[in-house]
C-alpha positions as CSV (number, residue, x, y, z in Angstrom):
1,X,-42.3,-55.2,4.9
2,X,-41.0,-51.8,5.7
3,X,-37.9,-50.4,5.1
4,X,-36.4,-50.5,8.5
5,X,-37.7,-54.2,9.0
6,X,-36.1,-55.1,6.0
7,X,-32.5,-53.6,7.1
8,X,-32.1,-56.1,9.6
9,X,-31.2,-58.9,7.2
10,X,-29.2,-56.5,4.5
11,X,-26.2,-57.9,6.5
12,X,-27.0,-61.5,6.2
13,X,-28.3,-60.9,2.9
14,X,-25.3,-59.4,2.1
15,X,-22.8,-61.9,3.3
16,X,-24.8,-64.8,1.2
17,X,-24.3,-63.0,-1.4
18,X,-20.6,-62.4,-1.5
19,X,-20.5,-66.1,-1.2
20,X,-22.5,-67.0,-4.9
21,X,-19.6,-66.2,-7.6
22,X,-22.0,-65.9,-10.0
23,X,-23.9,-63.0,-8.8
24,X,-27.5,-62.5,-8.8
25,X,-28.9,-65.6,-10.7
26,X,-26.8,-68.0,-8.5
27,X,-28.5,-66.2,-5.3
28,X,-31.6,-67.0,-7.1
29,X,-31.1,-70.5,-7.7
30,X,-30.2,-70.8,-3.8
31,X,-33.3,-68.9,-2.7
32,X,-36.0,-70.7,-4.7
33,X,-33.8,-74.2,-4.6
34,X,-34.1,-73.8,-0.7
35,X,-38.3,-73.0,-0.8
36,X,-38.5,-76.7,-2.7
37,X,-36.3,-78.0,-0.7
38,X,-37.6,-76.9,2.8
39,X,-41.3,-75.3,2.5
40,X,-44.2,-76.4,0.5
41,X,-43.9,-72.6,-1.3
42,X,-44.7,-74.6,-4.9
43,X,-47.5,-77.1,-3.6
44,X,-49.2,-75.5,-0.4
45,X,-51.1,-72.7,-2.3
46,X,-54.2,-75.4,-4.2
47,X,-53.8,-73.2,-7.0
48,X,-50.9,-74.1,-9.4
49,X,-50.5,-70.8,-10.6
50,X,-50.1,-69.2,-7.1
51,X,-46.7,-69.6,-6.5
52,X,-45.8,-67.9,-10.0
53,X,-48.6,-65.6,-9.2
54,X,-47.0,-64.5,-6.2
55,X,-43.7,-64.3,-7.1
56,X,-43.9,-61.8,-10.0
57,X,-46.4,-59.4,-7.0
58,X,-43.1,-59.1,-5.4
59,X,-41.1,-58.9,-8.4
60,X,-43.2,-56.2,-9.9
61,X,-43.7,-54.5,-6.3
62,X,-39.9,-54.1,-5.6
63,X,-39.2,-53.4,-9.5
64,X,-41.5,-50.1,-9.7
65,X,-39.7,-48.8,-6.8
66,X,-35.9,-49.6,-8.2
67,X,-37.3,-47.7,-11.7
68,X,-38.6,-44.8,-9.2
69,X,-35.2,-44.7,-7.4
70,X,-33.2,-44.7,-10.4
71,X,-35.3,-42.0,-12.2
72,X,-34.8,-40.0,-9.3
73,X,-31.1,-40.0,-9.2
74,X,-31.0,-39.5,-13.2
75,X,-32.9,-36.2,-12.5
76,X,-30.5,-35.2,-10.1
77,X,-27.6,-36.0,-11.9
78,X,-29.0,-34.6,-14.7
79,X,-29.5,-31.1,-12.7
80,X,-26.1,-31.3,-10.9
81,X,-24.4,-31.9,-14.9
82,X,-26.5,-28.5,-16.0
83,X,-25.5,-26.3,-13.4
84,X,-22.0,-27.5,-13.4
85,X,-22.1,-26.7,-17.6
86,X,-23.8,-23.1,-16.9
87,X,-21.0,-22.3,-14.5
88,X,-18.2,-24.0,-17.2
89,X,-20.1,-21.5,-19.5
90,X,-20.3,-18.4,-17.2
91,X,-16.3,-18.9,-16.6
92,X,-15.4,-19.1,-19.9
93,X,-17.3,-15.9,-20.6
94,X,-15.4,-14.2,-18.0
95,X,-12.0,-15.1,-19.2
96,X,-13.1,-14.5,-22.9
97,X,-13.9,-10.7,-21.5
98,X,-10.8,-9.9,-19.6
99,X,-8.4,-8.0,-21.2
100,X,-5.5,-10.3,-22.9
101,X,-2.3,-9.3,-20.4
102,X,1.4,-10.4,-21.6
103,X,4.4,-9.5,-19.6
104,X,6.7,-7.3,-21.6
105,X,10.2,-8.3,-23.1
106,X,12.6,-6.0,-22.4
107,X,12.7,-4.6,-26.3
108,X,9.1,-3.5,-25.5
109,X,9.5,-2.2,-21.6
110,X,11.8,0.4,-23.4
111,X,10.1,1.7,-25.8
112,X,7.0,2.0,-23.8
113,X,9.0,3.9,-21.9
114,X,10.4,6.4,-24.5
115,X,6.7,6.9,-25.6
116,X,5.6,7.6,-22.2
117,X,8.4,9.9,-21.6
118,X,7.4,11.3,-25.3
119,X,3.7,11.7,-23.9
120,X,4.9,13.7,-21.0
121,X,6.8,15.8,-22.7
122,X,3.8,16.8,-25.6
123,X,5.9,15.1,-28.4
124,X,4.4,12.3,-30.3
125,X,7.1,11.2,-32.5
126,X,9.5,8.6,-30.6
127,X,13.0,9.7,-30.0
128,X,16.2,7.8,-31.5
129,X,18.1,6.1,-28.9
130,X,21.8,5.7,-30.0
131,X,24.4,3.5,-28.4
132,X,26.3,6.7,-29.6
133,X,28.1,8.7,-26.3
134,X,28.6,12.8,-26.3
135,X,32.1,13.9,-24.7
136,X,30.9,13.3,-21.6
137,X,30.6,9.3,-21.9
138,X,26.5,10.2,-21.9
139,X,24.0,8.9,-24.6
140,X,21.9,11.8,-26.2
141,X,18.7,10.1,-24.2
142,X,20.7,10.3,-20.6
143,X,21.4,13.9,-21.7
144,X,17.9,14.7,-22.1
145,X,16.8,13.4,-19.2
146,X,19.4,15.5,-17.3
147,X,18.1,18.7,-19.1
148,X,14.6,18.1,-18.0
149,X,14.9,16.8,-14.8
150,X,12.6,18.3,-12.0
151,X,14.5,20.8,-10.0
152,X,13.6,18.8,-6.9
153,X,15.6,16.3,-8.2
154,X,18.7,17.9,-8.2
155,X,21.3,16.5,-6.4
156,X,20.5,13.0,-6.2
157,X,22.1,10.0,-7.7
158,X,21.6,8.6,-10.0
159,X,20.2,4.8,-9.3
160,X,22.8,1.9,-10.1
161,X,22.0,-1.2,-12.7
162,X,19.7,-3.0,-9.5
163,X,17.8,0.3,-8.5
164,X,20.1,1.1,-5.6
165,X,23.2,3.2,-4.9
166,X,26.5,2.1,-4.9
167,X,28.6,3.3,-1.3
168,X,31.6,3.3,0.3
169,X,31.3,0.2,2.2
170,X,28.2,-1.3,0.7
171,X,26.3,-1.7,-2.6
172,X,22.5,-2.1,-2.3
173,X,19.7,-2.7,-4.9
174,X,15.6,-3.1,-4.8
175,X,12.8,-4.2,-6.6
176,X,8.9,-3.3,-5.4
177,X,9.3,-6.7,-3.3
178,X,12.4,-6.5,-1.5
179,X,16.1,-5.3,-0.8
180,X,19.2,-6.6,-1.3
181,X,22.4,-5.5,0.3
182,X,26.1,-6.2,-0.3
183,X,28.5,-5.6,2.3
184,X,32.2,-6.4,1.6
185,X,34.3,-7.2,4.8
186,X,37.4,-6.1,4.6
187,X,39.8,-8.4,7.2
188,X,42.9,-10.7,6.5
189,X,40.8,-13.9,7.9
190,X,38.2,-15.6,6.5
191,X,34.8,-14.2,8.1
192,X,32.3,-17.0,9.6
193,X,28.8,-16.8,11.2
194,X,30.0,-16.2,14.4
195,X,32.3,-13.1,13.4
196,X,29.3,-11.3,12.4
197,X,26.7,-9.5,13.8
198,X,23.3,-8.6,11.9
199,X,20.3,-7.3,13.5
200,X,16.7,-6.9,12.4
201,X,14.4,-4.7,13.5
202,X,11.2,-3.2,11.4
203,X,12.9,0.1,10.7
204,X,16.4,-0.5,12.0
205,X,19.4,-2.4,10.8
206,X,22.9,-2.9,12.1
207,X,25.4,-5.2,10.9
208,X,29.3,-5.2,11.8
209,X,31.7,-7.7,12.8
210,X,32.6,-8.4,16.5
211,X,35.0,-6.4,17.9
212,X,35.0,-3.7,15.1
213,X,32.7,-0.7,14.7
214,X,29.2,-1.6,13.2
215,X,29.2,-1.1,9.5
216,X,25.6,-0.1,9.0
217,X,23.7,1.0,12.3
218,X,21.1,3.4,11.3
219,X,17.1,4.0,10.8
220,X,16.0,2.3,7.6
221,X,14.0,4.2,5.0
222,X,10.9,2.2,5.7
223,X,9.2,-0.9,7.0
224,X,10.3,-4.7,6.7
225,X,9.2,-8.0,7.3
226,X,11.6,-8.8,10.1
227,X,10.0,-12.7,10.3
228,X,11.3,-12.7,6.5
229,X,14.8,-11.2,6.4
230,X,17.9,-13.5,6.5
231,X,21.3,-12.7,5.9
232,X,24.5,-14.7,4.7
233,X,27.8,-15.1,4.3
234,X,29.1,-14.7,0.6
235,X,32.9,-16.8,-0.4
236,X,33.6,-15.5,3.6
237,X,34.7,-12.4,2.6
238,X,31.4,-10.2,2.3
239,X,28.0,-10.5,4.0
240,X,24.6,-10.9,1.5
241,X,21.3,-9.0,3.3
242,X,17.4,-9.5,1.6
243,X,14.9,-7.8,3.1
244,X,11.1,-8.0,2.4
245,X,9.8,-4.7,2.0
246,X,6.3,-4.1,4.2
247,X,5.0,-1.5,1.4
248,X,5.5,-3.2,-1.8
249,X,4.5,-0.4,-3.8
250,X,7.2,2.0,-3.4
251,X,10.6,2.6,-4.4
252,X,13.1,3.2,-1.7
253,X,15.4,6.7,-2.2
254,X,17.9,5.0,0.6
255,X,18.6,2.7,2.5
256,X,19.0,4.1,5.4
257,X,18.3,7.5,6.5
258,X,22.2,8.6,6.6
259,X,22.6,7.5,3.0
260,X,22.6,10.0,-0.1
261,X,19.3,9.8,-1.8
262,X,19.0,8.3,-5.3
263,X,16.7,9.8,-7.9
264,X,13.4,7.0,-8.0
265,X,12.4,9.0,-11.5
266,X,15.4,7.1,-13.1
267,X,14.4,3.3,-11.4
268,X,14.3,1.0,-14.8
269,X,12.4,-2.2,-13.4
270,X,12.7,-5.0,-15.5
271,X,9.6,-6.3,-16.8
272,X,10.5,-9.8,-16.4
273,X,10.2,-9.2,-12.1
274,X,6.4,-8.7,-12.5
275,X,5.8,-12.5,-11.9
276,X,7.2,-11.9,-8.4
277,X,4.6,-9.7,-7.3
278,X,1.6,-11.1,-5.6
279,X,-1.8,-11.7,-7.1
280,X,-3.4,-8.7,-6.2
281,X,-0.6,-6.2,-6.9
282,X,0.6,-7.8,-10.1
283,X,-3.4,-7.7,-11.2
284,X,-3.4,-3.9,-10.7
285,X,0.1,-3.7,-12.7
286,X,-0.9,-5.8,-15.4
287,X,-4.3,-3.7,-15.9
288,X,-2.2,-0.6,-16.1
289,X,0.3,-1.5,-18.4
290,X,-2.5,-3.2,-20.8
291,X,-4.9,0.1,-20.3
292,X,-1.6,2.4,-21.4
293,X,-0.9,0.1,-24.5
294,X,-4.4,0.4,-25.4
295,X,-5.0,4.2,-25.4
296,X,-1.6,4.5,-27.5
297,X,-3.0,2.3,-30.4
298,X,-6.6,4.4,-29.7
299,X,-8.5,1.1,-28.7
300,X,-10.3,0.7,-26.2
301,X,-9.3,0.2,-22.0
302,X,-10.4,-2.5,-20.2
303,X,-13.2,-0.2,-18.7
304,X,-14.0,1.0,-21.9
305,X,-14.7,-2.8,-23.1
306,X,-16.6,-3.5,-20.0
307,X,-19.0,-0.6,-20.3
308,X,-19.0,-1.7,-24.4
309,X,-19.9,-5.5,-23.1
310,X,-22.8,-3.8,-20.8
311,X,-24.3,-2.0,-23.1
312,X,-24.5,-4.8,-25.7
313,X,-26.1,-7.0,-23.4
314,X,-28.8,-4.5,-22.8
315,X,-29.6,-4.0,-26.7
316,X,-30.1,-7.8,-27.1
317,X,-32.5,-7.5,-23.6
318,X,-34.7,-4.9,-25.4
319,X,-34.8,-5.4,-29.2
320,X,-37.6,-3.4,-29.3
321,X,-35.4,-0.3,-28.8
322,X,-33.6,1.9,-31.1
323,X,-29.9,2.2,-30.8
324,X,-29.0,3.4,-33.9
325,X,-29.0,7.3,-33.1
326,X,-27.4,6.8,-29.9
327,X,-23.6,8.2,-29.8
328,X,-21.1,6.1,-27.8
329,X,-18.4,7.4,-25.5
């Protein structure tokens, strides 16, 4: 009987089935109790083996193609179970291989920076940094810093604790993702939504209260994300601003272009703000700051371990070869 002939009772089939509790051997019993019962399938054949006979053709017939069926799956199980291992495998060589990246405490964020700064200026041995203040309120480090400073950078101010600049009528801060802005309102009645007026544009922001000169109406120092700026109102007596910054690899030097500019050589980002950055920028970061820490304890970059990796893999490929002259660089 072929297959498609043979579909048309799966449903019937199926349905008798569902109704024998004990599974295959009651169907069984009903099958061959019904060819007594009803046909002469045990007595018609003259032989008295033909009935037996018969039965185990079929059995036999339909049993070489279940074995088939189920060898064929194995197989394929079997090759779907390798190539998921060699892929396990390939992944966990690639994470063995990448360079082991930590976020910084703070401790460690400023002493890298003092041997940076140490690097830049030919000096190899760190410098002390004293909680100690000259006559001027300045630590000897600050001092420093103001003796060497670039003479383009004269004149600017000096950032405040959140990267910013602290003004007249506002206080604002950064990081590489976005701005913050503090704007106190100074009236003898408890400010509400409606009182205030903010505005949003992608390189222009006004805010002011109704009825009063704006506070801030000016060209801002770059791009934002206008769809992802909000503003609020802060214990109705100031007015909170974040914007997203459209370049997140830049510091701002003001806010807006009417401001005084701050000095971005003197931004101190805290090390702890790198999980805000996305995927991509915080994998370039991280690769920087683990390619820095590397060549300072003379071991090797991440590119240097890569091209180390490659060239490993091509003296096991060619045994036959003799590496032991070759100089490495």
């Amino acid at each position: 009987m072929a297959d498609k002939e043979a579909d048309r009772f799966d449903g019937m089939l199926l349905a008798m089935a569902q109704e024998h509790d004990g599974g295959v051997q009651d169907v069984l019993d009903t099958i061959f109790n019904f060819l007594a019962r009803k046909t002469d399938f045990y007595t018609g054949g003259g032989d008295s083996g033909a009935a037996e006979k018969l039965t185990m053709d079929k059995f036999n017939k339909y049993k070489s193609i279940a074995v088939a069926v189920q060898e064929k799956k194995k197989k394929e199980n079997e090759k779907l179970e390798a190539k998921r291992k060699e892929k396990l495998t390939k992944k966990r060589t690639e994470v063995e291989h990448q360079p082991v990246i930590k976020e910084l405490t703070d401790d460690e964020a400023a002493e890298l920076k003092v041997q940076l700064e140490n690097e830049k200026k030919g000096s190899k041995s760190p410098i002390a940094c004293d909680d100690v203040a000259d006559e001027n309120g300045e630590k000897e480090e600050e001092k420093i810093d103001d003796d060497e400073e670039d003479p383009k950078d004269k004149g600017k101010l000096k950032p405040n604790s959140g990267n910013g600049c602290d003004l007249p009528n506002y206080r604002w801060t950064q990081s590489l993702i976005e701005i913050e802005v503090k704007i106190p309102i100074n009236v003898n009645f408890q400010i509400k939504s409606r009182d205030v007026i903010v505005e949003f544009h992608q390189k222009h922001l006004k805010v002011g209260l109704k009825g009063h000169p704006p506070i801030i109406d000016a060209e801002l120092y770059n791009k934002i994300k206008v769809e992802e700026s909000c503003w609020v109102i802060d214990d109705t007596r100031s007015v909170g601003i974040t914007m997203e910054k459209v370049n997140k690899m830049e510091w701002w030097t003001k806010l807006v272009m009417s401001d005084p500019e701050i000095n971005t050589r003197k931004v101190n980002p805290e090390p702890s703000k790198l999980s805000d950055l996305d995927g991509e920028t915080r994998g370039m970061v991280e690769k920087m700051m683990y390619d820095q820490r590397q060549r300072e304890l003379g071991l090797p970059t991440s590119e240097d371990q890569k091209k180390k990796d490659i060239l490993e893999k091509f003296m096991k490929q060619h045994p036959e070869m003799d590496f032991s002259k070759c100089k490495y660089t």
